[in-house]
C-alpha positions in Angstrom: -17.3 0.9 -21.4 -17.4 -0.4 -17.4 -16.9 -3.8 -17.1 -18.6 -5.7 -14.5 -18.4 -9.0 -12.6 -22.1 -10.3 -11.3 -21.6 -13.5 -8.5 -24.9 -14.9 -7.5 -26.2 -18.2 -7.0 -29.7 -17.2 -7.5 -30.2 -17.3 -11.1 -33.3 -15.2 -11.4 -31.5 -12.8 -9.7 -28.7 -13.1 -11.3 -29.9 -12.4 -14.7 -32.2 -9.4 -14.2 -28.9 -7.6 -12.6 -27.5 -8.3 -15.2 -30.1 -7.3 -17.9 -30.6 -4.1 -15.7 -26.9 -2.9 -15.9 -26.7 -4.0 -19.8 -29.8 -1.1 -20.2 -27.3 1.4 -19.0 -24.3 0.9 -20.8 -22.4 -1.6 -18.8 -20.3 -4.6 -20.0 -21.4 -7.4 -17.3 -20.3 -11.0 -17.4 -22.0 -13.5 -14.7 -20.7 -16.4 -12.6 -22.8 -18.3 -9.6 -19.6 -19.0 -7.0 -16.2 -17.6 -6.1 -14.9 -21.1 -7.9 -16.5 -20.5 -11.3 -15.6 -16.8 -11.3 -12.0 -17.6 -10.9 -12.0 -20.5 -13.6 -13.7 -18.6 -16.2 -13.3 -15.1 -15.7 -10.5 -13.2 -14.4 -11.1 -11.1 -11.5 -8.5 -8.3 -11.3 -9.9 -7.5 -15.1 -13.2 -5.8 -14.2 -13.6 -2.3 -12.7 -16.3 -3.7 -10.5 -17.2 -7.0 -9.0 -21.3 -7.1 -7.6 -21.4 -10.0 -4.9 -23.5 -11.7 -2.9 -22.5 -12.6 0.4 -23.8 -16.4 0.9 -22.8 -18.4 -1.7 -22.4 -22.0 -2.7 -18.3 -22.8 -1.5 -16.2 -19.8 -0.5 -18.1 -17.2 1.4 -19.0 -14.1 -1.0 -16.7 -11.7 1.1 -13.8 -13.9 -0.1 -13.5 -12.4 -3.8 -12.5 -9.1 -1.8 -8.6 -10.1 -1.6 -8.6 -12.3 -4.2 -9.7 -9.2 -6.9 -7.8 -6.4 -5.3 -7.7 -3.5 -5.7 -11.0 -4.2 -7.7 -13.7 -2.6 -5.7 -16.0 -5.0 -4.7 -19.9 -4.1 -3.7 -21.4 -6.4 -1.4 -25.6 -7.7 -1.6 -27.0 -9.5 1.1 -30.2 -10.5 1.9 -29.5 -10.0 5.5 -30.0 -6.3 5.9 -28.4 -6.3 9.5 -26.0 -3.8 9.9 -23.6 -6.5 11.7 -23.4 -8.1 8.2 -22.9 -5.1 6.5 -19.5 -3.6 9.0 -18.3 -7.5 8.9 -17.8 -6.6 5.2 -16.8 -3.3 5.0 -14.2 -4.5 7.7 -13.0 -6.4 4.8 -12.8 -4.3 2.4 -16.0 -4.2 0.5 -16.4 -0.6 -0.9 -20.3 -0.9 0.3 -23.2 -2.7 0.4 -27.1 -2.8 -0.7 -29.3 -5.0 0.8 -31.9 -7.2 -1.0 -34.6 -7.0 -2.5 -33.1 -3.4 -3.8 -34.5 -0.5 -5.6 -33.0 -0.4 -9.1 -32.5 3.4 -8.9 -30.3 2.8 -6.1 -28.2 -0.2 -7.0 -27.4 2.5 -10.7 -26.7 5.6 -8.3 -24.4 3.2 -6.6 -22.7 1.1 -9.4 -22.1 4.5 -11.1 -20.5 6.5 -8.2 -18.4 3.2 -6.8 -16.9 3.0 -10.7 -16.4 7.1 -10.7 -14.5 7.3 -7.8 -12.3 4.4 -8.3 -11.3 5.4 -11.2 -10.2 9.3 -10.5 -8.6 7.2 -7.5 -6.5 5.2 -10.2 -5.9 8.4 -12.0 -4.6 10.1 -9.1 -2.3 7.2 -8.4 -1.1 7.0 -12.0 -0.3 10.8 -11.8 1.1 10.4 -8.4 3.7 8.2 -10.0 4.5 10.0 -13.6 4.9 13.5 -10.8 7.4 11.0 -8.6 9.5 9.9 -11.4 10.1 13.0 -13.3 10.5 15.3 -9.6 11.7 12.8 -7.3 12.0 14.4 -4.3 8.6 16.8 -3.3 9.0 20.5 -4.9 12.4 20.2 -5.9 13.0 19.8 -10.5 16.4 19.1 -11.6 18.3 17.1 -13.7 21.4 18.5 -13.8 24.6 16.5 -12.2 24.5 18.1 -8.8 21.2 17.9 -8.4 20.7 14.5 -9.2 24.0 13.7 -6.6 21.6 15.8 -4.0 18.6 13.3 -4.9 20.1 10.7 -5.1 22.0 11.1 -1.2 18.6 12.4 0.3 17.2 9.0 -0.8 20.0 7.4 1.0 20.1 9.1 3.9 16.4 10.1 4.9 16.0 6.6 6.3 18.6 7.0 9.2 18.9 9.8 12.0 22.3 10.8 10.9 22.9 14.5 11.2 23.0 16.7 7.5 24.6 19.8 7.2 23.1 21.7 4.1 25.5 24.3 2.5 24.2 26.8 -0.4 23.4 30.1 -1.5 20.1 32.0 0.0 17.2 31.1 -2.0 18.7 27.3 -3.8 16.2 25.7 -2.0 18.1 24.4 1.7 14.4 24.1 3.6 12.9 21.8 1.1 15.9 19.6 1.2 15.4 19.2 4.7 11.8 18.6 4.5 12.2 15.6 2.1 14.8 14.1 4.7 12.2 14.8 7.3 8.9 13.6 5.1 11.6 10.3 3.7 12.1 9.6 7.6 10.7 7.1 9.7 9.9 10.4 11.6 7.4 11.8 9.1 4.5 11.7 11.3 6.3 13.7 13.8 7.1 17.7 13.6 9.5 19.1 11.3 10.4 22.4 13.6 12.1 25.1 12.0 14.9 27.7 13.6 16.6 30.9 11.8 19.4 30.9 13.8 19.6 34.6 12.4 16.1 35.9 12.8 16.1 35.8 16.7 18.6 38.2 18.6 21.4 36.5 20.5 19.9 36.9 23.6 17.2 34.9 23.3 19.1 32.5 20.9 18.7 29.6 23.8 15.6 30.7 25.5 14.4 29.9 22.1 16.0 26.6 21.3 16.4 25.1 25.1 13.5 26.7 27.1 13.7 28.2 30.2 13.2 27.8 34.3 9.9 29.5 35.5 9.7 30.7 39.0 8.9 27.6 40.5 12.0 26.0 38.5 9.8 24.0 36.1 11.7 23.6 33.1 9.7 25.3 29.8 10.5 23.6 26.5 11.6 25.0 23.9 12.1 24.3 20.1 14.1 21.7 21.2 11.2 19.9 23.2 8.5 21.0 20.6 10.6 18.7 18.1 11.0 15.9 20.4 10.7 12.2 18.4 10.8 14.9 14.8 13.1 17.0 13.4 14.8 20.5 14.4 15.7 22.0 11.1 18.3 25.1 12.0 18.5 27.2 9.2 21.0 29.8 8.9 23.4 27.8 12.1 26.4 29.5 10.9 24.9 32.8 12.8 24.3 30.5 16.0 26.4 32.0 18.7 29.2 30.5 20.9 27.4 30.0 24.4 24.8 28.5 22.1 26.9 26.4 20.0 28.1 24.7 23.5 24.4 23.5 24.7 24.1 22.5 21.4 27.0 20.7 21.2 26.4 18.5 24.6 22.6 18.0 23.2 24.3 16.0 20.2 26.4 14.3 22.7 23.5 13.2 24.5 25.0 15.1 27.5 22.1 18.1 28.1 18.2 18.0 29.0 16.0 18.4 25.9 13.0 19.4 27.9 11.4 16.1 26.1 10.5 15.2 29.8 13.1 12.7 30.2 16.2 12.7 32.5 19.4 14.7 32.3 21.5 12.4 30.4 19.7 10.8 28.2 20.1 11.0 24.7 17.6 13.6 23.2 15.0 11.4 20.5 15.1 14.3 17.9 17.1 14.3 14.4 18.9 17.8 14.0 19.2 19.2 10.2 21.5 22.1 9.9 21.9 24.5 6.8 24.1 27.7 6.3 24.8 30.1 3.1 28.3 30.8 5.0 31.7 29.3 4.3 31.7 27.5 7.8 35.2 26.2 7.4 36.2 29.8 7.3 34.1 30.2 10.0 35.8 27.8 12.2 39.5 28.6 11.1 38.2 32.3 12.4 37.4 30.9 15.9 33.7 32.1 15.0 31.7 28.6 15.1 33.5 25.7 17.3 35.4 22.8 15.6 33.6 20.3 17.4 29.9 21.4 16.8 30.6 21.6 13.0 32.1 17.8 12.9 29.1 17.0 14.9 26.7 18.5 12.2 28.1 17.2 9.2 28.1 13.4 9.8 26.1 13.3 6.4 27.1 17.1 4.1 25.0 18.0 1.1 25.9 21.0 -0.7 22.8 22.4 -3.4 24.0 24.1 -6.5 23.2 28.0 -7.1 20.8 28.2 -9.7 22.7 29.9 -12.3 24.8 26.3 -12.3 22.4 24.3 -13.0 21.9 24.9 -16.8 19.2 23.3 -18.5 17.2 23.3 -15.3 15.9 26.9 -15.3 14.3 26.1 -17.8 12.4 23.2 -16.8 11.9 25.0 -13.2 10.4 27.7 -14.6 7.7 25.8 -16.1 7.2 24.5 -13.2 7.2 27.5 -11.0 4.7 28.9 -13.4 2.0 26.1 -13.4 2.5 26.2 -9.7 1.7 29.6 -9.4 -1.1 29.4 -11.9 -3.3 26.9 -9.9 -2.4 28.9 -6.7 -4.1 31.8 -7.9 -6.3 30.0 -10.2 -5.8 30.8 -13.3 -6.2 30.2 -16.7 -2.9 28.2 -17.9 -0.1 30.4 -18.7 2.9 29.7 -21.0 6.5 32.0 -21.1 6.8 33.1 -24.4 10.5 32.5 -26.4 11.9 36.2 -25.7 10.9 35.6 -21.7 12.7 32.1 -21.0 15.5 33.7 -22.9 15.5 36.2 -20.7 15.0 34.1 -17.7 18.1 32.3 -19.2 20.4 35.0 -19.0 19.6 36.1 -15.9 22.5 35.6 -13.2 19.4 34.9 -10.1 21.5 36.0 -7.4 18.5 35.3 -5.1 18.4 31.4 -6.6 15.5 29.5 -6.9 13.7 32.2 -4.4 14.3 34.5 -6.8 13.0 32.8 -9.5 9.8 31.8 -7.9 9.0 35.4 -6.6 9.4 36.5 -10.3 7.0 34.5 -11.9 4.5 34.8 -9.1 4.7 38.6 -9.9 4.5 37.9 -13.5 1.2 35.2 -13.0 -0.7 38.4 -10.8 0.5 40.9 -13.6 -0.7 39.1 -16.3 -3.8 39.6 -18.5 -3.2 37.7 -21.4 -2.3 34.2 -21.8 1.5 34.7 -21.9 4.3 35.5 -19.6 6.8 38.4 -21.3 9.8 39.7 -20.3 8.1 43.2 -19.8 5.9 41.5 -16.7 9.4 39.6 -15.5 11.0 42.5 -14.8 14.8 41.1 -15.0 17.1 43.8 -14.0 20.1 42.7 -16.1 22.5 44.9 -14.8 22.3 43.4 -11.5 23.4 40.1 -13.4 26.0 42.1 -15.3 27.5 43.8 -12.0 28.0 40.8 -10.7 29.3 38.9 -13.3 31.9 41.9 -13.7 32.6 41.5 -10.1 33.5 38.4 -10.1 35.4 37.8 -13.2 37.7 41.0 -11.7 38.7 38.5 -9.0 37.0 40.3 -6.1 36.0 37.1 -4.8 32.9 38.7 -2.6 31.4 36.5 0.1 27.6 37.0 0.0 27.8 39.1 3.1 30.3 41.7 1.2 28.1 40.9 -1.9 24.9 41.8 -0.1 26.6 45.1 1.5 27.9 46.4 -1.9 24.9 45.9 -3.9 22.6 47.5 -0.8 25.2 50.3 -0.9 25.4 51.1 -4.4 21.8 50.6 -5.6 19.9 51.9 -1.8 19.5 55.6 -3.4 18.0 54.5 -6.3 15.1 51.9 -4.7 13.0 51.2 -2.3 13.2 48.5 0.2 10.9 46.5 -1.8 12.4 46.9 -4.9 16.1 46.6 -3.2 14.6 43.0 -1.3 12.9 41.8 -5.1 16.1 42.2 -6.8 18.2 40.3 -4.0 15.4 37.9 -3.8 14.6 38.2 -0.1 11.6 39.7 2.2 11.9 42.9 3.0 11.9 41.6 6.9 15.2 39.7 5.7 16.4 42.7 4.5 15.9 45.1 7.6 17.5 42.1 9.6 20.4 42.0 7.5 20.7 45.8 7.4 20.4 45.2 11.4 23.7 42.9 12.2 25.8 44.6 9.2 25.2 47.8 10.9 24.2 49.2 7.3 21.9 52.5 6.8 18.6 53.2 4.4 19.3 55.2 1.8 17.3 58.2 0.8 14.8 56.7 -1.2 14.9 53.4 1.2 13.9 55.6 4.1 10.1 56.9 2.1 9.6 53.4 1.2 
């Protein structure tokens, strides 16, 4: 039962509110000033507080910030609407003006009490959804995650530079959005670059703009991110005249094209995340020594997924109720043969992988259970892998992504071939593209 707070100096008034609101269900309790309603009632207590705006003492509008965040509705006998914006300015929910119909002050008591209470249930699960995922979209509980949470939290707050190393798929992008969304830059753009999805020669039209005819400097992605974030994904593919204007951007040394002067330091925070050994990279002569100090002031490193033990689990559930409500549906559960089959899995396509599985599995399904028939886990892949590996072949993921294309190409499609590696089939004609690889037979009728 509601519980509501009536201050009115009028009596008469007073009392047939009350008797009114008793009628229809409503726990009321009465007092005739802001002085008797804090000695003998207490204010925060009630869901809503009906008062009138004149009243013997402390103004009615007063009991506003002294019950927050108790929604108060103000009554006036004044039915200007100077008097009614002076307390809505305050932070009165709304107003009726007297003498009022009864129908109306009901509609309004019961909508007021309605919505401040799916408000306070929204908060409530705002919080319980904080504390068990604390940073937006990303679950995890294991060690290295909670190291990864714990650092964003740490550094989101300043404009130090990150550089974000894991596997395709673990989840690099989200990282950088909760650094960006954490930032004092939230409310500013969050720009995102493949440095591998562009070719090289338009690598810094892209990122630095260009001169028109007239000699006008055009922005680019750096300029579009000014006083935000410029989140370049995939920088280990960046190439070497590139990596130089980037360089003398971080050392405030180059134009931004954010409209200010040569020379000043650029306002934008730059995020950078690879799946490539960049150390490697640099002992190669591939990706310059002094950009990659530059970029990992702050260095996070994500887990692959098939590290992270316990949490498969728990993402999956959460992969699949995300899904559900996407493509609103019924809720779905995994039975005990699919998460044990989720559990075996290798994922070499990480969390991607996992969340384009049971996407599929949430179209597929016509029942009110998720199976391992509608998962479709390819084990072997898993098992190839695994055998791989434990043979000391010691594949980076670019030899890892040429051998499985290679040996499995003549037996799938592209969109079967891009499933099972857990990428688009747009990321897999570009990779095909700079490792110079072929379709297979079957690849080329898909």
């Amino acid at each position: 039962m509601s519980r509501i707070l009536i201050i009115e100096d009028e009596t008469v008034i007073r009392r047939a509110v009350k008797r009114l609101l008793e009628r229809h269900g409503y726990q009321v309790s009465e007092a005739g000033s802001i002085e008797e309603a804090e000695a003998e009632h207490s204010p925060k207590s009630f869901d809503l507080i009906i008062s009138d705006v004149r009243l013997p003492g402390l103004p009615g509008t007063d009991i506003i910030n002294l019950a927050a965040p108790v929604p108060v509705l103000i009554m006036t006998s004044y039915a200007s609407i100077r008097s009614a914006v002076d307390a809505m300015k305050m932070g009165a929910i709304d107003y009726i003006a007297k003498p009022f119909d009864h129908d109306e002050l009901l509609m309004l008591v019961e909508r007021t009490i309605k919505q401040d209470l799916s408000q306070r249930q929204q908060e409530v699960l705002k919080s319980e959804v904080e504390k068990s995922y604390p940073v937006k979209g990303m679950v995890g509980e294991c060690p290295a995650m909670c190291e990864v949470f714990n650092r964003i939290n740490k550094v989101a707050p300043t404009d130090a530079t990150v550089l974000i190393l894991g596997e395709s798929g673990s989840g690099k992008e989200l990282v950088a959005r909760a650094l960006h969304e954490k930032s004092h830059r939230s409310q500013s753009p969050f720009i995102v670059f493949n440095c591998a999805a562009v070719p090289e020669n338009q690598v810094e039209t892209e990122l630095f703009g260009h001169a028109s005819e007239s000699d006008t400097r055009k922005g680019g992605l750096l300029a579009q991110a000014h006083g935000g974030t410029l989140f370049m994904d995939e920088v280990g593919e960046l190439p070497m005249p590139a990596q130089a204007r980037l360089l003398r951007v971080l050392q405030g040394d180059e134009y931004s094209g954010s409209g200010d002067r040569p020379g000043l330091q650029p306002d934008i925070r730059i995020i950078a995340a690879t799946h490539r050994d960049i150390r490697k990279l640099v002992q190669q002569q591939t990706f310059r020594s002094d950009l990659y100090f530059r970029l990992r002031v702050v260095e996070m490193t994500l887990p692959p997924l098939r590290e992270r033990g316990a949490d498969i689990k728990a993402l999956a559930q959460f992969l699949l109720e995300k899904s559900s409500r996407q493509l609103n549906r019924l809720p779905l559960k995994l039975s005990r043969n699919a998460m044990e089959a989720i559990r075996r899995y290798h994922w070499p396509g990480n969390v991607r992988e996992l969340a384009n599985t049971i996407e599929r599995a949430v179209i597929l399904c016509e029942g009110d259970s998720i199976t391992p028939e509608l998962l479709s886990i390819d084990h072997q892949i898993a098992t190839n892998r695994q055998s791989n590996e434990n043979a000391g072949d010691n594949l980076s993921l670019e030899e890892y992504f040429r051998h499985f294309v290679l040996e499995h190409q003549d037996g799938m499609t592209e969109t079967e071939l891009a499933k099972q590696l857990g990428i688009s089939r747009k990321a897999l004609w570009e990779r095909r593209q700079r490792f110079g690889i072929p379709r297979g037979k079957k690849g080329k009728k898909s």
